[in-house]
N, C-alpha and C positions, 0 to 999 in steps of 0.2 A: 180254774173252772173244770168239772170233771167232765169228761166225755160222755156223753148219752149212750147207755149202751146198747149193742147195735148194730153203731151207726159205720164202721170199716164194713159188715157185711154188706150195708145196704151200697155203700158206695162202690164195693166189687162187683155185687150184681149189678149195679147199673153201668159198669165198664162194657159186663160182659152183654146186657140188652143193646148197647150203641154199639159191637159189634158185631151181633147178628144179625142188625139191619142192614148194614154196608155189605156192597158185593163185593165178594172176593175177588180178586186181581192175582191171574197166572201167567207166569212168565213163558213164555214159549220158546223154551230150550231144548236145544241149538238152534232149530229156528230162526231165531232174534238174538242176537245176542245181549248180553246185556251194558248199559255206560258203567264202564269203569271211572273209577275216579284218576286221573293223569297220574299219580304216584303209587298208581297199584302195587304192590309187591309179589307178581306172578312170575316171573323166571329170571335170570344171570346170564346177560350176555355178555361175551366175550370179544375185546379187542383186540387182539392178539399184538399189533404192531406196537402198542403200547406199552406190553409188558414186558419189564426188565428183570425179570426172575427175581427180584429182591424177595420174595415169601413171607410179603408183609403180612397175604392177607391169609394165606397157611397156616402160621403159628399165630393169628388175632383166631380163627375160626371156633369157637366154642365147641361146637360136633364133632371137629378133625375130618372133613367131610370134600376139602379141598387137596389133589392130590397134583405135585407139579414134578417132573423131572427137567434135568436140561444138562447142557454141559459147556466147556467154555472153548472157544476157537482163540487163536492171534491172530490180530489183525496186523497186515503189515504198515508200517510206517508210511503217514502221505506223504511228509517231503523228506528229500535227502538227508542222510544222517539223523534220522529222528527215532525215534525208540517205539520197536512195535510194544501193543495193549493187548490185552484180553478179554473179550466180551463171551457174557451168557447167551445160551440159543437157546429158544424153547423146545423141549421135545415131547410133552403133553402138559395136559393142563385139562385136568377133570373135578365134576362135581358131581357129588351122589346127593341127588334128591331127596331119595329114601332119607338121607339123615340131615339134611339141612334143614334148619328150625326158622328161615329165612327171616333173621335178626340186619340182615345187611351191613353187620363190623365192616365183611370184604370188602364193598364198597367203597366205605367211609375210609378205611384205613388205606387205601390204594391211591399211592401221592402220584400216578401217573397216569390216571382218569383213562384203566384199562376193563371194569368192569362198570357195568351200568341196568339197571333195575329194568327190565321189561312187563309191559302189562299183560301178557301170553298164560292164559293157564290150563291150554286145554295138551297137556303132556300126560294123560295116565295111563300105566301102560300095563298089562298086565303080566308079566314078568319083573322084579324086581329087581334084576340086574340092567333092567334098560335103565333105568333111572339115572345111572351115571351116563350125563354128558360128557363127551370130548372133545376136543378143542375145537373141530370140524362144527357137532353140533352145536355150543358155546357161539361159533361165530353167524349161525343162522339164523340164531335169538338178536344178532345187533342188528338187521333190515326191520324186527318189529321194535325197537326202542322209538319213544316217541323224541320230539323236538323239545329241548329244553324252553321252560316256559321266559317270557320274555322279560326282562329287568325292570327293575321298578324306573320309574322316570325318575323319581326323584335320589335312589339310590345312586352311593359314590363310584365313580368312573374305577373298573379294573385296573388293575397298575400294570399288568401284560400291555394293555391299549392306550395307558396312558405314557408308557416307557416308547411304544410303539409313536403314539402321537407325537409326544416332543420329540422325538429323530428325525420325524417326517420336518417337522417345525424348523427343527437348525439348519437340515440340509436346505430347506429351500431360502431361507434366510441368509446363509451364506453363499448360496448361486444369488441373490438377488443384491447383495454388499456390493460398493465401488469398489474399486480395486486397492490395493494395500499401499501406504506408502513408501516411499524408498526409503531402503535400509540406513539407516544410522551410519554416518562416515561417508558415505555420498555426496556427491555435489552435483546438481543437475548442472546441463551443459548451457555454457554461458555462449549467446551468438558472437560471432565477431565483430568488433564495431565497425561499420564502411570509411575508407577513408574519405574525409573534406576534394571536392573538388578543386584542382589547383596543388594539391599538397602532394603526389605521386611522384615515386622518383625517379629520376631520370631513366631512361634504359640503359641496360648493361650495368646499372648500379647498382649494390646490394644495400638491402635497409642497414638503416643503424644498427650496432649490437646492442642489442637490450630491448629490438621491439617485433614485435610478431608480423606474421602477413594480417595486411587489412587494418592495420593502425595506423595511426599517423605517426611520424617520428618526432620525437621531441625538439625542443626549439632548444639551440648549443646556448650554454651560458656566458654569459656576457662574463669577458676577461679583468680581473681585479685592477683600478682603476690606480695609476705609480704613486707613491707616497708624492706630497708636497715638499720641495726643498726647506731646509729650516734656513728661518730669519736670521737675517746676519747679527751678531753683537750688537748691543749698543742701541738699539731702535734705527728707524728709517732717515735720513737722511730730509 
């Protein structure tokens, strides 16, 4: 069906008649600020405690707009005989504005949740060398990061919480177990038997040998009873 022709102009102007009936709506800036949406991408705050110099997020940077020095200290050995380490120490960590295209790699690529997205965007300055932050101002942008939003309910349990959970789990499990049995090859202890009254021995007499204190002593056996004479010859008489 071919289009009436026209009919795109008629339907532009009538965009443009419904909205020059509406009143306009001015924001009153600064003022009022305006609702950001929670994942805005207004500024890079910095954790500093977090970061382990790895320079992941330096050489991910597409700008090159992330500048970090540091150097490395020994640490001495915690116990005896043990072999000092070497760790990295920060000693700046800057970001130039001016060239940041704020793609957010840094972030993403930062396996030790040292940098974090702030909704702040009122930094313009008018010298273009302020624009790089250092690690001082970097860390003044983390008071305005907001609260990470809250997990799905129905979404699967962390595995930090849930490694954390089952610890919690065994330890109490094992304070709440009876106690263990004896070790294999043990004999628990057998009481004494009391001896029969009537059956103690005399005093100043030592028990039999072969029987313990608190037993009775055995009864002596009856002596092997003499052979029979054999029969005379010949049968009895």
């Amino acid at each position: 069906m071919m289009p009436i022709p026209g009919s795109g102009l008629a339907k532009g102007l009538a965009v443009t008649l419904r909205t020059m009936t509406k009143r306009s709506h001015t924001a009153q800036y600064p003022e009022v600020q305006p609702e950001l949406p929670p994942r805005s991408r207004g500024v890079i705050g910095l954790f500093e405690e977090n970061c382990t110099v790895c320079m992941l997020c330096a050489r991910e940077c597409p700008d090159w707009c992330i500048y970090i020095d540091s150097h490395k200290e020994t640490v001495p050995a915690s116990t005896p005989g043990g072999r000092e380490r070497s760790r990295n120490v920060l000693d700046r960590f800057a970001i130039d504005f001016s060239l940041c295209m704020y793609c957010g790699i840094c972030i993403e690529v930062c396996p030790f949740d040292a940098l974090f997205w702030s909704p702040e965007f009122e930094y313009a300055e008018t010298d273009i060398h302020e624009l790089t932050h250092e690690r001082d101002k970097l860390r003044e942008w983390m008071w305005t990061v907001p609260a990470p939003p809250a997990l799905d309910p129905a979404a699967e349990e962390p595995k930090e919480l849930a490694a954390a959970r089952k610890a919690v789990e065994k330890a109490e499990a094992a304070a709440a177990a009876p106690p263990a049995p004896a070790t294999p090859g043990t004999y628990p202890t057998v009481p004494a038997t009391p001896t029969p009254p009537g059956t103690e021995p005399a005093p100043g007499t030592e028990p039999a040998s072969g029987t313990e204190p608190g037993t009775a002593p055995k009864a002596p056996e009856a002596p092997d009873a003499p052979d029979a004479p054999d029969a005379p010859a010949g049968g009895t008489a």
